[in-house]
C-alpha positions as CSV (number, residue, x, y, z in Angstrom):
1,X,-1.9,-30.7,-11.5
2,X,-2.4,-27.6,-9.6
3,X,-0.3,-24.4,-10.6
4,X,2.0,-23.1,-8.6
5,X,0.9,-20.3,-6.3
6,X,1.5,-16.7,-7.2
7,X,2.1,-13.6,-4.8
8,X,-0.8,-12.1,-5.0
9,X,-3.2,-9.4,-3.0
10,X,-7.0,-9.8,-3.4
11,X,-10.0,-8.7,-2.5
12,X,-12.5,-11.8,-1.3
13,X,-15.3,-11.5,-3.2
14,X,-18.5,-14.1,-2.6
15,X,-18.0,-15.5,-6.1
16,X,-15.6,-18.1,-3.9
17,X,-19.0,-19.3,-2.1
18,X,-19.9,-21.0,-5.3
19,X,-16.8,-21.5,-6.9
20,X,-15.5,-23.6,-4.0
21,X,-19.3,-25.1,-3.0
22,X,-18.0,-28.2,-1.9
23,X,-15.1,-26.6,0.3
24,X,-17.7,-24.4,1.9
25,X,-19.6,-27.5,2.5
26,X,-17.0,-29.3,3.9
27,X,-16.1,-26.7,6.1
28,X,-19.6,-26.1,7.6
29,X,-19.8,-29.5,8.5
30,X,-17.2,-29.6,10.0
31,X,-17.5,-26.5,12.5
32,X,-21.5,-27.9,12.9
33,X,-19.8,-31.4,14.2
34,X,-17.2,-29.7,16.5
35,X,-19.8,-27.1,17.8
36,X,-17.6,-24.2,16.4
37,X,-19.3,-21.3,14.5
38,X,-17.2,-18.9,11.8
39,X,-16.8,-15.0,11.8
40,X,-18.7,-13.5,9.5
41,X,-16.3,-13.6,6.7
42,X,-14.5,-16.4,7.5
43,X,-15.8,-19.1,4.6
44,X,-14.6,-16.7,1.9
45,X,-11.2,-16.6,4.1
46,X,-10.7,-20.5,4.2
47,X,-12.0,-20.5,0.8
48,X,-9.2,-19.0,-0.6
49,X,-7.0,-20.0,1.6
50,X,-7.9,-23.5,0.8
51,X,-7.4,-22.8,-3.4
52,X,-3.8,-21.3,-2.3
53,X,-2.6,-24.7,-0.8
54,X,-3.9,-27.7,-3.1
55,X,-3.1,-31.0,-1.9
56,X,-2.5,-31.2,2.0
57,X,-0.9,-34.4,2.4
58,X,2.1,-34.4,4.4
59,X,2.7,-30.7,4.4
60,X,4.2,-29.3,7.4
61,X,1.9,-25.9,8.0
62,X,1.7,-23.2,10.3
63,X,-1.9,-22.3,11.5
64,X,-0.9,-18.4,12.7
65,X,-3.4,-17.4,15.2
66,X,-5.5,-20.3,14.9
67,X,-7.7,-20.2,18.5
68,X,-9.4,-23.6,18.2
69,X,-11.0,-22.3,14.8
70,X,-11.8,-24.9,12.4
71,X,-9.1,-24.4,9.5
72,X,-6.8,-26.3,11.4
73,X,-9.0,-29.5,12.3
74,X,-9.3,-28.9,8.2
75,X,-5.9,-29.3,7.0
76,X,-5.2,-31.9,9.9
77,X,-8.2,-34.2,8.7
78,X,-6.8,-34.3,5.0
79,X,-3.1,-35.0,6.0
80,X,-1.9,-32.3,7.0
81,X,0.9,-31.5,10.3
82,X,-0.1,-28.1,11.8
83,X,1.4,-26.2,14.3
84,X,-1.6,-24.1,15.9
85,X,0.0,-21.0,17.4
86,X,-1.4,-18.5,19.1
87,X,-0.2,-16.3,21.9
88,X,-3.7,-16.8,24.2
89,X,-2.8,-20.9,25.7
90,X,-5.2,-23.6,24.6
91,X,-3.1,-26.0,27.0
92,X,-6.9,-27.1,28.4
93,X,-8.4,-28.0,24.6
94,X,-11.4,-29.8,25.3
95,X,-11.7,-33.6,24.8
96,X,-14.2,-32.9,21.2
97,X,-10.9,-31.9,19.2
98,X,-8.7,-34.4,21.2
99,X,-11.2,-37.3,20.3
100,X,-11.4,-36.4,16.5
101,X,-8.0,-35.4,15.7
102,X,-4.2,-36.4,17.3
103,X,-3.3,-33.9,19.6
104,X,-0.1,-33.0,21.0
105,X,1.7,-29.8,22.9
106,X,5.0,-28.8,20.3
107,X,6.3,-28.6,23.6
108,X,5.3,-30.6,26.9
109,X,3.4,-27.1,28.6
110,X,1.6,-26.2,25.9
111,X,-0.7,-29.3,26.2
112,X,-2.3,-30.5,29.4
113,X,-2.8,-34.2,29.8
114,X,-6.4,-34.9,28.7
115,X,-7.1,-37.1,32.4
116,X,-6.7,-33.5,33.9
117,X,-8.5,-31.7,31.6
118,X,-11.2,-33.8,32.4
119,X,-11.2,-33.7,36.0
120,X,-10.7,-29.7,36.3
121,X,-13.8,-29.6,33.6
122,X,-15.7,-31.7,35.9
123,X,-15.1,-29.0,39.3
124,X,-15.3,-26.2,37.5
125,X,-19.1,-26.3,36.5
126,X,-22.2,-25.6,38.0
127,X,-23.9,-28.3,36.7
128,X,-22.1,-31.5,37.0
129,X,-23.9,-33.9,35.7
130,X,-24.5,-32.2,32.2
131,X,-20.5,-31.7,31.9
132,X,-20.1,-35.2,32.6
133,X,-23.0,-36.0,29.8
134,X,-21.1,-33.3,27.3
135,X,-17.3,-35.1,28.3
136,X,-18.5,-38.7,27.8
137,X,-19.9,-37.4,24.3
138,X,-16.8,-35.9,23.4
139,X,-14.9,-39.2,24.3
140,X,-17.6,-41.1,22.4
141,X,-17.0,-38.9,19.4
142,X,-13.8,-40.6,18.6
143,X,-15.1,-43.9,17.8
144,X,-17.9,-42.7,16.2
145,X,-16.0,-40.2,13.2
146,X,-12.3,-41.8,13.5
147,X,-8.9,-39.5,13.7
148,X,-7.8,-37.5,10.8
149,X,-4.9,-38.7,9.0
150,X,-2.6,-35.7,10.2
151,X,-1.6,-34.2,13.4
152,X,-2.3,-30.8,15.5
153,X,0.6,-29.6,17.4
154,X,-0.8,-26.8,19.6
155,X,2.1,-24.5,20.3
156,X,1.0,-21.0,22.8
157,X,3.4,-18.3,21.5
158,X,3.7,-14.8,20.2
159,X,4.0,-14.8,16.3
160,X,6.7,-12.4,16.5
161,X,9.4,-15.2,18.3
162,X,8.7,-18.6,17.1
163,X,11.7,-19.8,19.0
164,X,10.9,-23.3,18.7
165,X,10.7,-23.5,14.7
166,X,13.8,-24.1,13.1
167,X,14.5,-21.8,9.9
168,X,13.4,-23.1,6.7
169,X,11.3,-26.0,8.1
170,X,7.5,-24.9,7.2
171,X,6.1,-25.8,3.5
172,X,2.9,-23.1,4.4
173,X,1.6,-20.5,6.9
174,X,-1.9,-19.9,6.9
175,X,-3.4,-17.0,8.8
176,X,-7.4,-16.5,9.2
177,X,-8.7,-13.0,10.4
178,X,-5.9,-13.0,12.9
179,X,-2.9,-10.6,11.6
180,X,-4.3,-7.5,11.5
181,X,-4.8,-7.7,15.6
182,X,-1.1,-6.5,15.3
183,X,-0.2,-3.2,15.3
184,X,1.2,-2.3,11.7
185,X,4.6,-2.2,13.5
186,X,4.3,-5.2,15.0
187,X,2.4,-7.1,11.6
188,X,5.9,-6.2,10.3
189,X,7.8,-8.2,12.5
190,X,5.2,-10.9,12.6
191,X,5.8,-11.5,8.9
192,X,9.3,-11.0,9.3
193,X,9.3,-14.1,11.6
194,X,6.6,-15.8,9.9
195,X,8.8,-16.1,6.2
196,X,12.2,-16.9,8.8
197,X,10.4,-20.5,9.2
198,X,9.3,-20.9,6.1
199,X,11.0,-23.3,3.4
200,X,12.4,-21.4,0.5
201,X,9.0,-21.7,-2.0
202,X,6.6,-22.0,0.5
203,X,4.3,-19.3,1.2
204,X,2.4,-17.1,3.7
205,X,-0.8,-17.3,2.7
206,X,-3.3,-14.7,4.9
207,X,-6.7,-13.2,5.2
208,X,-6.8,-9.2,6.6
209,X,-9.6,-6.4,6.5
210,X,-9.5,-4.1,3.6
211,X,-9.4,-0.4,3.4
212,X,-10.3,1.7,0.4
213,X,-8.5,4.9,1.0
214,X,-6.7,5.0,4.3
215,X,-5.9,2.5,6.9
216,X,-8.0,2.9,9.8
217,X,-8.8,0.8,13.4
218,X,-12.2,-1.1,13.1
219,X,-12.9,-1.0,16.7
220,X,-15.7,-3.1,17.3
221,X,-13.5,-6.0,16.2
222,X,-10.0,-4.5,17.5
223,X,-8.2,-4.7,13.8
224,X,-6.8,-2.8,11.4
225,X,-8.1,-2.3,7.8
226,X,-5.0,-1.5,5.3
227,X,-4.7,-0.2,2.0
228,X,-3.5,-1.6,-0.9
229,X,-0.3,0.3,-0.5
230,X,-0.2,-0.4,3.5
231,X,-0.5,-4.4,2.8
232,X,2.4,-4.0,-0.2
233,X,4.8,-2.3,2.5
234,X,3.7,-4.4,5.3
235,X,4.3,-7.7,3.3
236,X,7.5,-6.5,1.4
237,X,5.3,-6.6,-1.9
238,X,6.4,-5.4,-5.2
239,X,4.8,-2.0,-6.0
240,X,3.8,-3.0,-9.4
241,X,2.0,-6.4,-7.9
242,X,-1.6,-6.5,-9.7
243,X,-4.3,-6.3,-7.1
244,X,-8.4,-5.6,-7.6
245,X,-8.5,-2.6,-5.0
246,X,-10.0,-0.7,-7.6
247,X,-13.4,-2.7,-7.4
248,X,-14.0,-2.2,-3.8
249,X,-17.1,-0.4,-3.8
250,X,-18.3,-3.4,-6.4
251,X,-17.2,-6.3,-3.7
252,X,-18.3,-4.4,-0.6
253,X,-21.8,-4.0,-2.5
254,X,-22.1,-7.8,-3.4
255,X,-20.6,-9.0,0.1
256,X,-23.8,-6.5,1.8
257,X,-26.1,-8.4,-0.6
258,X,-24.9,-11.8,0.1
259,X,-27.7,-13.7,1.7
260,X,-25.8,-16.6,2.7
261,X,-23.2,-14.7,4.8
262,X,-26.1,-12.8,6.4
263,X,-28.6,-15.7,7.2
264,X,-25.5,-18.0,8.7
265,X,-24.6,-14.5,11.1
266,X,-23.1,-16.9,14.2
267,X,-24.8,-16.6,17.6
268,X,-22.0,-15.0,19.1
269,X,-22.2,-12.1,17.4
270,X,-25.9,-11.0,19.1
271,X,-24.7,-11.4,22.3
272,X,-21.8,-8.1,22.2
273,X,-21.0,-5.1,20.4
274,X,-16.9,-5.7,20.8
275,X,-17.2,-8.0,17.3
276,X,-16.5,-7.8,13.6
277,X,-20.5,-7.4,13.5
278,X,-21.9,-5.4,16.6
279,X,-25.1,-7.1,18.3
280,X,-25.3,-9.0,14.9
281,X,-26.5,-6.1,12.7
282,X,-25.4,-7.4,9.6
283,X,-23.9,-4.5,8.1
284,X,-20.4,-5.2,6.7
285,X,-17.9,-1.8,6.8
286,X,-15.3,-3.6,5.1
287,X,-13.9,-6.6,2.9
288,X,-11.3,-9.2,3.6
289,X,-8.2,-9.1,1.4
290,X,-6.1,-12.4,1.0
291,X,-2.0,-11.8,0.8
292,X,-0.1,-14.4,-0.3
293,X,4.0,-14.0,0.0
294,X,6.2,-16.9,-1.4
295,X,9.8,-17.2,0.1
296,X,12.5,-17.1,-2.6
């Protein structure tokens, strides 16, 4: 049986590549069969984020700024119900995640009907017989991999007013890459409204970029890197909570070295400079921290 989680603030170091292999595995399938790729850090973020939860059956969890990113087609495969918010609308998800997983708006506008979906896809591309070829395959894709055994409930809404969640009705929040985006004033309420859903003993469990000495605005990637102190505030974190900060310049070293992370660099980031990894120069300037915050 697994333990029961702890609050904790950690440093990701690439020791979780290997001591969660078949996770990682997982995941990369996964993303390779939707036609999703991962920010640069993002297996070491789900990694961990993965350990936090244990079993997924049944659990009712918050994906918090979850895009269409693959954590949530995740948890939703192995039993999971997620609520994917995020404040930019994914009312016109394409058919691929409709056809693996069940699908549904939290509330009617946040989902469009997939017949209309369709047909807009079909007008709005140059090349119509290759989106008809790519929808068809999508559709196909359903009877070919089955549905998970949970649900998606895309919901499009701020983090900060989660009006449609009642208190004390979420068992986990999960949050990928996608906090620090917030202004540290704004993360504050976002956590504040994050723990209002949550049951009492469930937990916010959430990746951010780290800062060694001083919080400071990663621009490239339009986040915030926080100190240990900055995340302990931030998160309403005992002062005397034991954290790794003090082996930064050790993690930052391996995570530079780590060949895996480097070689699997996604496409994306060679086509811009306004990314976690500028014109995909792999040259990481920080490391992801993991926060997790139970509810008492």
């Amino acid at each position: 049986m697994q333990e029961a989680p702890q609050e904790k603030i950690e440093l990701l170091s690439v020791d979780l590549l290997e001591k969660h292999r078949r996770t990682v595995s997982r995941l990369k399938g996964l993303a390779h069969s939707l036609s999703l790729e991962f920010g640069w850090h993002y297996l070491l973020d789900m990694a961990w984020i993965l350990e936090q939860l244990g079993d997924l059956e049944g659990k009712r969890i918050i994906d918090a700024g979850a895009g269409v990113g693959v954590l949530q087609w995740y948890l939703a495969r192995d039993g999971a119900r997620v609520v994917s918010v995020d404040r930019l609308s994914r009312a016109d998800l394409p058919l691929r995640f409709r056809a693996r997983f069940h699908v549904q708006g939290l509330r009617e506008q946040d989902l469009l009907p997939a017949q209309q979906v369709f047909r807009e896809s079909l007008t709005n591309q140059a090349s119509w017989s290759a989106k008809v070829s790519r929808q068809l395959r999508d559709v196909r894709a359903m009877a070919h991999f089955g549905k998970g055994a949970g649900k998606v409930f895309i919901y499009n809404q701020d983090l900060r007013d989660l009006a449609d969640i009642e208190d004390n009705s979420i068992d986990a929040v999960v949050a990928v890459s996608a906090l620090e985006h917030n202004s540290p004033e704004g993360l504050e309420l976002v956590v504040q409204e994050l723990m209002r859903v949550l049951k009492p003993g469930g937990f916010l469990a959430a990746s951010l970029n780290a800062a060694r000495d001083e919080d400071w605005w990663h621009e490239p990637s339009s986040g915030w890197c926080y100190t240990d102190d900055s995340l302990r505030r931030l998160f309403c974190l005992p002062p005397d909570l034991p954290s790794n900060y003090d082996r930064y310049d050790e993690l930052l070293a391996a995570l530079r070295d780590c060949r895996e992370l480097r070689d699997g660099l996604a496409a994306f980031y060679f086509r811009s400079g306004n990314n976690g990894m500028p014109w995909g120069k792999w040259s990481p300037q920080y490391i992801p921290v993991g926060v997790l915050k139970i509810k008492r």
